[in-house]
N, C-alpha and C positions, 0 to 999 in steps of 0.2 A: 738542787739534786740533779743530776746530769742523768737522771730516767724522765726528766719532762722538756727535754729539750736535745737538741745535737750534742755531740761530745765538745765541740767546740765552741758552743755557748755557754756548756755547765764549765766547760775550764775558764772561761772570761769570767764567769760567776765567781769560782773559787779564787780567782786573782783582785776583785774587789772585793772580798771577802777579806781577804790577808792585807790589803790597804786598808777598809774598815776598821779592820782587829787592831792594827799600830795606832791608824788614825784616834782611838777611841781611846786606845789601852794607856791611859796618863801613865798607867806605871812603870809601862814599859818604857817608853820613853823620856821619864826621866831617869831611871836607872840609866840606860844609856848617857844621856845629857851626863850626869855626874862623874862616870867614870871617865868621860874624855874630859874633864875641866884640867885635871892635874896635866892631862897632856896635850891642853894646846898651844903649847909651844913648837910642837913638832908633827907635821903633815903627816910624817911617814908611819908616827905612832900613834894618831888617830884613826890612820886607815889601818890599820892591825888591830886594833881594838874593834872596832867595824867587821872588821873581816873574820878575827874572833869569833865576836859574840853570833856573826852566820852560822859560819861551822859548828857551834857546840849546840844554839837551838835546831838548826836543820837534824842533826843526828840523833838529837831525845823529840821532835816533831815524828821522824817517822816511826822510829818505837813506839812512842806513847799510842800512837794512828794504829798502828799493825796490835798494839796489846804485849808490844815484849814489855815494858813496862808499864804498871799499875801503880800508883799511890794516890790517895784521895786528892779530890780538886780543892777542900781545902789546906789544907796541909804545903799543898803546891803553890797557894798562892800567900798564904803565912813565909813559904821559902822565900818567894819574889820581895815579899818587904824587908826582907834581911835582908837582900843583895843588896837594895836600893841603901836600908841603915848603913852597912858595913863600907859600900862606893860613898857613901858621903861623909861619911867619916876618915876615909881614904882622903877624899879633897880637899880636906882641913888639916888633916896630918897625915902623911904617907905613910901607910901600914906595910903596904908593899910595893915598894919605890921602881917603877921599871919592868913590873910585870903586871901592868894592867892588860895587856892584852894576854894573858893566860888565866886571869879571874875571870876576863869578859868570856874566853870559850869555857870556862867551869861553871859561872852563871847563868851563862845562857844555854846550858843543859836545863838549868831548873825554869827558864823562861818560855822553854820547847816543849815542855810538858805540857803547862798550859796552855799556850797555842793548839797542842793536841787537842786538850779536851773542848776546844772549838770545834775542831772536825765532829769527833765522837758525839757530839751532842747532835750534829745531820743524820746518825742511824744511815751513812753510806753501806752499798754492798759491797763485796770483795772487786769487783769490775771495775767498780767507778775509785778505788783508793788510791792507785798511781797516781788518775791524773789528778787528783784531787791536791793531793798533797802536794805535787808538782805546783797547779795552778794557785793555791795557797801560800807556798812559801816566795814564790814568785811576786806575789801582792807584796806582801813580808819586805821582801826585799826591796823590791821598787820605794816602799813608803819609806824607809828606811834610809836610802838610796838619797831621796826629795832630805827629811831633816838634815841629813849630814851637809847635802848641798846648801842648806838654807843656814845654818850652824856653823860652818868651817869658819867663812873669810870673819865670824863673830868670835869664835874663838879663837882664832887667832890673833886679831886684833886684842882680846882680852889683858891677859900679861900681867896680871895685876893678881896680888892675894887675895886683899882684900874680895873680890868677887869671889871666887874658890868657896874663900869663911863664907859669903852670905849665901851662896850657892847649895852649900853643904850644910850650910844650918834648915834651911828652907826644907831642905831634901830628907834631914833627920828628921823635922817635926811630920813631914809627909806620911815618913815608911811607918812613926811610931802610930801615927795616927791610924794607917790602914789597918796596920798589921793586930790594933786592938778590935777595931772591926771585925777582921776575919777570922781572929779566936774565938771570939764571943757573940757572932752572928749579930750586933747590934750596932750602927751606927752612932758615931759620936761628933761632934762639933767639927774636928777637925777633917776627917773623911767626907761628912756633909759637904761641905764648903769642897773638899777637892771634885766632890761628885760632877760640882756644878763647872767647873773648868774643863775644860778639850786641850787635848794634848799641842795643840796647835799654838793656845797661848803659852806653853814651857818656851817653847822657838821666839815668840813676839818678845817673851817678858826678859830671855836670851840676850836675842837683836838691842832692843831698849839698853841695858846694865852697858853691853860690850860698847855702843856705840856713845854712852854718855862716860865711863871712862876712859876710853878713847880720845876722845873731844879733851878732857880734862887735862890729860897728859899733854895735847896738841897745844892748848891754850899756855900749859905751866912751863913748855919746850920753847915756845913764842917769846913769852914773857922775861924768861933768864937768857935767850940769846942777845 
């Protein structure tokens, strides 16, 4: 709360706040992760996707903050696992071949909402919401910023289907799992188990797949020259 300190500490607050929230938020983060798999073949259309999904959470973050819009926090977070269902389902079969980067700013309207309801849950005054939101989406971005850097040179080494299908199977059984969760307020096998993972290992488990089919292709290029 930036009434127990300078404005300029409560804004360092709010910026590991918005690192925290991605750092945490597995699901946000593999939503992401899924929807660049189809596209990493192409630098230019990962960072569109990326750039996307900023623009459309930044602009339902500060509504949802300000109260121009309202929809329950569950409901919101029911939507997020259908983004996630729907991008993995996208990475197994293209649903919509070359416009991932306009689901990612349509989805990530529905990802900025929740983000919102982080803020709202601090009971900020009207004084402290600028820089709040500022200093939060700025976290946001930053962590965002780190995955993509930690993520590229792996996806693009990727190249291969086969990852995509296991990628996007993994990601389906995720969304269905959550998404029974936050209908039914009761945790089940599958959620448990994702509970206990940090979004950090999506990136390792990433790293690991790209870099051992990588090697495999290097190995089978070797062997037939």
């Amino acid at each position: 709360n930036l009434e127990h300190g300078t404005y300029w500490t409560g804004f360092k607050n709010m910026v590991m706040l918005g690192i925290e929230h991605i750092r945490e938020g597995t699901d946000h983060l593999l939503f992401l992760l899924v929807l660049m798999l189809p596209a990493a073949d192409r630098i230019r259309r990962l960072i569109k996707i990326v750039t996307a999904f900023t623009i459309g959470h930044s602009i339902s973050l500060l509504c949802g903050t300000l109260g121009w819009i309202v929809i329950p926090s569950q409901w919101v977070e029911v939507a997020i696992t259908l983004t996630i269902l729907i991008s993995a389902i996208h990475a197994i079969r293209p649903i919509f071949p070359e416009k991932e980067a306009w689901i990612a700013l349509d989805f990530g309207f529905i990802h900025g909402l929740a983000f919102a309801a982080a803020l709202n849950n601090l009971d900020l005054v009207p004084t402290e919401i600028a820089l709040s939101i500022l200093g939060f989406n700025v976290g946001i971005e930053a962590m965002q910023l780190f995955v993509l850097l930690c993520t590229l040179p792996w996806l693009i080494l990727i190249g291969n289907n086969w990852v995509r299908y296991i990628g996007g199977a993994i990601a389906i059984i995720a969304s269905l799992g959550w998404m029974v969760e936050r209908i039914s307020n009761e945790p089940n096998i599958i959620s448990a188990q994702l509970a206990q993972i940090q979004g950090k290992w999506f990136i390792i488990i990433l790293a690991i797949i790209a870099i051992t089919f990588s090697g495999t292709r290097w190995v089978r290029a070797r062997l037939l020259s």
